[in-house]
N, C-alpha and C positions, 0 to 999 in steps of 0.2 A: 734328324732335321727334316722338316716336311717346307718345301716349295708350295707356299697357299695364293693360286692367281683369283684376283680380286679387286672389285673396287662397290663402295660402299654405299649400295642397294639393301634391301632386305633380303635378296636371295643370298648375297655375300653373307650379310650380318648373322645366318644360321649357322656357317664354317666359324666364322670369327669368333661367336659366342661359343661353339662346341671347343674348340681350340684351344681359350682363354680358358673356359673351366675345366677345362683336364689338365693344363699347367705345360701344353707340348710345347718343345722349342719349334719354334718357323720361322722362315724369311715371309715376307707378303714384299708380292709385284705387284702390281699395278696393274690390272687389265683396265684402260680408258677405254668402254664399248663407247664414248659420243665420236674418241678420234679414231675406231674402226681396229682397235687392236687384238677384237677378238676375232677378226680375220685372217691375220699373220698367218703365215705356213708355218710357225714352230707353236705355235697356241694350238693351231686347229688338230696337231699331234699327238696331244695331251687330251684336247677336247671336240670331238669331231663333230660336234651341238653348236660349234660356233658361240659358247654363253660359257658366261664365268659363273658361280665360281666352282675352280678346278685343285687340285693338288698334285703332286708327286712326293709319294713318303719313300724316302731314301735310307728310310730304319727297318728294313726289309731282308729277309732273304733274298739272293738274285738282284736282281736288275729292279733300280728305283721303278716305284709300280706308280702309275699315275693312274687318279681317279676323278674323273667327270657325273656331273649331277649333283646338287646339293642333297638328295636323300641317301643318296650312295654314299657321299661321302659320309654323310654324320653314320651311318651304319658300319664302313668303314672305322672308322675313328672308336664307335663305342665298343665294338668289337676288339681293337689294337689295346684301347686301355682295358675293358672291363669295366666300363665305367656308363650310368645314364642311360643300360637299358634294362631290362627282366631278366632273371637268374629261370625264369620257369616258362615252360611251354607256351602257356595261354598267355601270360604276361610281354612276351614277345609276338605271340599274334596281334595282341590289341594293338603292341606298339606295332608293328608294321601296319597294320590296319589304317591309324592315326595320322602316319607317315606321309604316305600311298595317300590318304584324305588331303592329307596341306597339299603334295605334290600338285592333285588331279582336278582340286577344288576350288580351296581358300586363296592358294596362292593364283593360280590363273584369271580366277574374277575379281581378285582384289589388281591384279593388274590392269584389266581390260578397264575398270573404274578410274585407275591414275592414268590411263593413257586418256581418256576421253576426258574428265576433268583436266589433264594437264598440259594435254600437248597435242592432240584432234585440234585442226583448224576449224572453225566453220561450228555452226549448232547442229550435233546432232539428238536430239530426245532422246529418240525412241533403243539408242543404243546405251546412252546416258543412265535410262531407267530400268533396263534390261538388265546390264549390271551391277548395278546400285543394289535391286533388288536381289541379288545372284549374292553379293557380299555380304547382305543382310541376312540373307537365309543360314545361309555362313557360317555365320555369330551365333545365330539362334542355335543351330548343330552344337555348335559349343557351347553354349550357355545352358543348353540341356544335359550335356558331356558331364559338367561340370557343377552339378547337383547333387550332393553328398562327398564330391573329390577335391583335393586341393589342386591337385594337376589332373593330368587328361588319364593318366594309369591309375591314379590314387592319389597316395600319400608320398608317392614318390615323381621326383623331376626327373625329365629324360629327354632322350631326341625328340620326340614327339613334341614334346614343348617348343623345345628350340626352332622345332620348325613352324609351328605356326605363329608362333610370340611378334617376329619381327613383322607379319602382314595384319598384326592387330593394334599394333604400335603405333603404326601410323593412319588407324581409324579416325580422327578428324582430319586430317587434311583431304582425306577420303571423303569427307560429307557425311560421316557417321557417327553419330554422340552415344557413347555406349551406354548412356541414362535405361538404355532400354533393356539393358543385358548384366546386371548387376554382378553374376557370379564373374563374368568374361572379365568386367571391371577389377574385379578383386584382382581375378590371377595374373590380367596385365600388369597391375601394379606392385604384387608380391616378385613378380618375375623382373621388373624392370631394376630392381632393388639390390639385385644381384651384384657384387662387385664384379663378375665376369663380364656379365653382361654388360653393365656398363662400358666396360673396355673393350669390348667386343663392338660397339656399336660406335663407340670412339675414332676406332683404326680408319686410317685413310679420311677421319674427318674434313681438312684441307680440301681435298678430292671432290668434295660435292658441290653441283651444281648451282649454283649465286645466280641464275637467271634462266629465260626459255632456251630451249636449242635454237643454235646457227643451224643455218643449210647445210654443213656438212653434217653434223652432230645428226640431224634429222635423218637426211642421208642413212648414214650407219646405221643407226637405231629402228627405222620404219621401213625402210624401202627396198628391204635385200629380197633377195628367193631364191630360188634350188636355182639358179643359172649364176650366182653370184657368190654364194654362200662360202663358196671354197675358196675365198681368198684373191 
């Protein structure tokens, strides 16, 4: 059984989607980062990022192993099954390569884009178009990736996917019509089709946000720093 702390973001929906298609049993908690629960002192034990989502596999030799970072984990996990990465050398480069790219990249400026479109008070442009353009360019990395390949390794689906699927997913409410990126379009839509996937993106549906953040929500989510972070 694997403990999966989570709540239903697109960094979540990379565990939940690895999760579901490998068929593992899990419990899924709850981490509510608006009500501050990724501060707790027994969260930040598991996960010392203060950011979900996190696990502890209990199907372990030794002592249940907890793992923090959503790339670790999915490396974790395709390692445990054998399952969703490269049997060969180079084919496990690219995928960490790919990985390391959603981490460092896709995922950071497709964030900075929904924080300023979603929850920045006030106008700001020039930060606005700064990463707008940062998520666009983005796409295009992918869109060139994805020129003669069904997925980002080939002909084969893996973590690499899973990791950047869920921060392409939600490319319109971004302000991005992927009209311009044709292959990206394909694979978003061959990937969404996934029976796991779906379910994966399902979990903790309830859980999501019906309006702006409250002061406290804000709070949590925007305002922390190295003097607060511990809880």
């Amino acid at each position: 059984m694997i403990d999966f702390y989570y709540w239903p973001t697109p960094n979540g929906w990379k565990v939940s989607i690895m999760l579901e298609e490998c068929g593992l049993p899990y419990r899924m908690i709850p981490v509510n980062i608006g009500r501050g629960d990724q501060f707790r002192t027994e969260f930040l034990a598991i996960s010392p990022n203060n950011r979900m989502p996190a696990i502890v596999d209990h199907d372990v030799d030794g002592e249940p192993l907890p793992v923090f970072e959503s790339g670790a984990i999915l490396v974790h996990l395709a390692e445990k099954t054998g399952r969703f990465l490269p049997g060969d050398g180079r084919g496990r480069k690219e995928m960490l390569e790919w990985l390391f790219w959603q981490v460092g990249n896709l995922g950071p400026m497709a964030g900075q884009v929904s924080h300023f479109v979603n929850y920045a008070p006030g106008e700001h442009p020039y930060a606005e178009q700064r990463y707008a353009k940062e998520y666009h360019r983005c796409l295009g990395v992918l869109e060139r990736r994805l020129e003669g390949r069904a997925y980002l390794l080939g002909d084969d689906y893996s973590i690499a996917d899973m990791a950047s699927w869920p921060w392409v997913l939600i490319a319109r409410p971004l302000g991005q019509d992927l009209d311009d990126f044709p292959r990206v379009k394909r694979w978003r839509q061959a990937i969404k089709e996934r029976p796991a996937v779906q379910a994966g993106v399902d979990l903790g549906r309830d859980f999501r946000r019906q309006g702006p953040p409250d002061e406290e929500e804000r709070r949590n989510l925007f305002e922390q720093d190295g003097r607060s972070a511990g809880g």
